[in-house]
C-alpha positions in Angstrom: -71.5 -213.3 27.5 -70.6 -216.8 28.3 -68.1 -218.4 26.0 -66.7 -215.5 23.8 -67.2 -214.6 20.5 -65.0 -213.5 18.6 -66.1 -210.2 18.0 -65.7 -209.5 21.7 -62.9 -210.8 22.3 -61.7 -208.2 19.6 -63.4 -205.7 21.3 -61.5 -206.5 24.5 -58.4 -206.8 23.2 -59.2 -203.1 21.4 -60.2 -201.4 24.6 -56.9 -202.6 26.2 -54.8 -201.6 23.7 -56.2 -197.9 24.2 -54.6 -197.5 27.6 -50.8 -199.1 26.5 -49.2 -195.6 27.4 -51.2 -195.6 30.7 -49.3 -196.4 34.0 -51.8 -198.3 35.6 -54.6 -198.9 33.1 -56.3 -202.1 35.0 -59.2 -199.9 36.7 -59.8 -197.8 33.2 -59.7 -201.1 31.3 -62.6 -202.8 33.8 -64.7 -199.8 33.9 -64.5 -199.3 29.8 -65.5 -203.5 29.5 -67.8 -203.1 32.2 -69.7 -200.4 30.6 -69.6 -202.0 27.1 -71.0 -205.4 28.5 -72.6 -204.8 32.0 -70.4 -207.8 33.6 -66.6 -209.0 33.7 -67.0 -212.9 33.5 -63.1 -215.3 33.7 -63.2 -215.6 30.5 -62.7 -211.9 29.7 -59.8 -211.5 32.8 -58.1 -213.9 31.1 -58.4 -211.6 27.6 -57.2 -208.7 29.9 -54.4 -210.5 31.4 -53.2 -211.9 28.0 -53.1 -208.6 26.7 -52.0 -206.6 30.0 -49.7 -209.4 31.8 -51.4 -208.5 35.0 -52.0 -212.1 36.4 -55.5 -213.3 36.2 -55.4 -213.5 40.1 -55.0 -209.7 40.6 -57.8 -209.2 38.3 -59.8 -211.1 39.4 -59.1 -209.4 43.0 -60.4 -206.2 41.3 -63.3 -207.3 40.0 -64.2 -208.7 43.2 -63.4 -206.0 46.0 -65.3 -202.8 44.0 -68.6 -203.7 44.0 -69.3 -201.8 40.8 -67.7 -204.4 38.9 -69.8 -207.4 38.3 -69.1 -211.1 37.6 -72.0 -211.8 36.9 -74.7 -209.9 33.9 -77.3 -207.4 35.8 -80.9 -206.6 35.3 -82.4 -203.9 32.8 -82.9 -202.1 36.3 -80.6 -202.1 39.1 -81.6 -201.3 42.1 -79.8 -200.2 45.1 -81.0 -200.0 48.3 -78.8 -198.1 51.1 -78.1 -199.7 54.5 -75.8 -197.6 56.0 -76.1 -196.3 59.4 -78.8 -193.5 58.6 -81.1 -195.6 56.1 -80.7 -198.6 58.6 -81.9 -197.3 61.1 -85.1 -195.1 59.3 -86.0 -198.7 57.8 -83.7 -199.6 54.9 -83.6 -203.0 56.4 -87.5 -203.5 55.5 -86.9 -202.1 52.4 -84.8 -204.1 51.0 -86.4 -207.2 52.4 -89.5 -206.1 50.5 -88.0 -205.7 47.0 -86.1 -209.1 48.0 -89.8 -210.4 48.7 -91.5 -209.7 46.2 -88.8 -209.9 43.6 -87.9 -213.2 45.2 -84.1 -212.4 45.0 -81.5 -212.2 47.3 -79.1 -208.9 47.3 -76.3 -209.2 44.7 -78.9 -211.8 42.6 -80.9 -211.0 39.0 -84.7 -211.8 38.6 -85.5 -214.7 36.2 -86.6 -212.4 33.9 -83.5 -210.4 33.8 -85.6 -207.3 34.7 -84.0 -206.6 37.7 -80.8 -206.5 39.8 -81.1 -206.1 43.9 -78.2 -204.8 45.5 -77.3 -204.0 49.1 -75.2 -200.8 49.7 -73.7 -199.0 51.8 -73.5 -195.1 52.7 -74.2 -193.3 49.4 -74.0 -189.7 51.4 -77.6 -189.1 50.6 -78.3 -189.4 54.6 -81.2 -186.6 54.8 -83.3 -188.4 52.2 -83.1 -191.4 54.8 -83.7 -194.5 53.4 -83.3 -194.0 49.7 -82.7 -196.6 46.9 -81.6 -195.9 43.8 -82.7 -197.4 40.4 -80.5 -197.1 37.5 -78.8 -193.8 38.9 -82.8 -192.3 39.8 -82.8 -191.6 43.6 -86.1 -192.6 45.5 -86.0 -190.5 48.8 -87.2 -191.2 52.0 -88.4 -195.0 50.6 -90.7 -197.5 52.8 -91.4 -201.0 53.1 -95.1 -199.8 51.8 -94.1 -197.8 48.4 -91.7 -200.9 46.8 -94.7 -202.6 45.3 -95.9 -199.3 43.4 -92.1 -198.6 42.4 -91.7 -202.3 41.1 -94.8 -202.1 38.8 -93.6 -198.7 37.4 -90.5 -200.1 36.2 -92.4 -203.5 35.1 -94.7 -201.7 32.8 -92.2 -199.4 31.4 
């Protein structure tokens, strides 16, 4: 998004002024710009807070502590790869070291290309499908080290 146009900054200010009879309408107000843009850089918090008067700090602290928010745009494909307690230990660990490997991105980072998104989570409650990653809300059960180059080409060819 960068420096806003003014088209979205319109369209922020619109989908704030839909929750105005709403108690606490900072989470519905994220989630709505969230899902129109993919990411909630400063410069929209400080739309929100402008039209809200929740301080740009406390936003901010929202944005930051769910980790479905994003500061930051994500990939075409986002891929998360569990590492709680049951995946961790069935090899999540060297799973999402392989897509980080061959993707050459870190967890929470975007290819070059923009294609994809690597994130590292935790429990999803999928924990008898051990490991499993999930790609754009598809589930990949029971996922090794040795099946994330096949999965990467799928999604690079689609």
């Amino acid at each position: 998004m960068g420096k806003l146009n003014e088209a979205a900054e319109l369209k922020i200010r619109e989908i704030c002024h839909r929750y105005t009879d709403e108690k606490t309408p900072l989470m519905i107000i994220l989630e709505d710009i969230q899902n129109e843009y993919g990411y909630i850089p400063l410069e929209v918090q400080e739309v929100v807070s402008e039209e809200t008067g929740i301080p740009v700090s406390e936003i901010y602290g929202v944005v930051t502590f769910y980790s479905f928010f994003s500061l930051t745009p994500k990939g075409k494909y986002v891929i998360g790869c569990c590492l709680g307690t049951a995946c961790y230990v069935k090899g999540g660990q060297q799973v999402i070291d392989k897509f980080s490997e061959i993707l050459k991105i870190a967890p929470g980072e975007t290819s070059e290309d923009g294609l994809f998104t690597l994130d590292a989570l935790r429990c999803i409650g999928a924990c008898g499908i051990a490991p499993e990653v999930t790609i754009n809300g598809t589930v990949y059960p029971k996922m090794t080290a040795s099946q994330v180059p096949e999965v990467i080409a799928k999604y690079k060819s689609a």
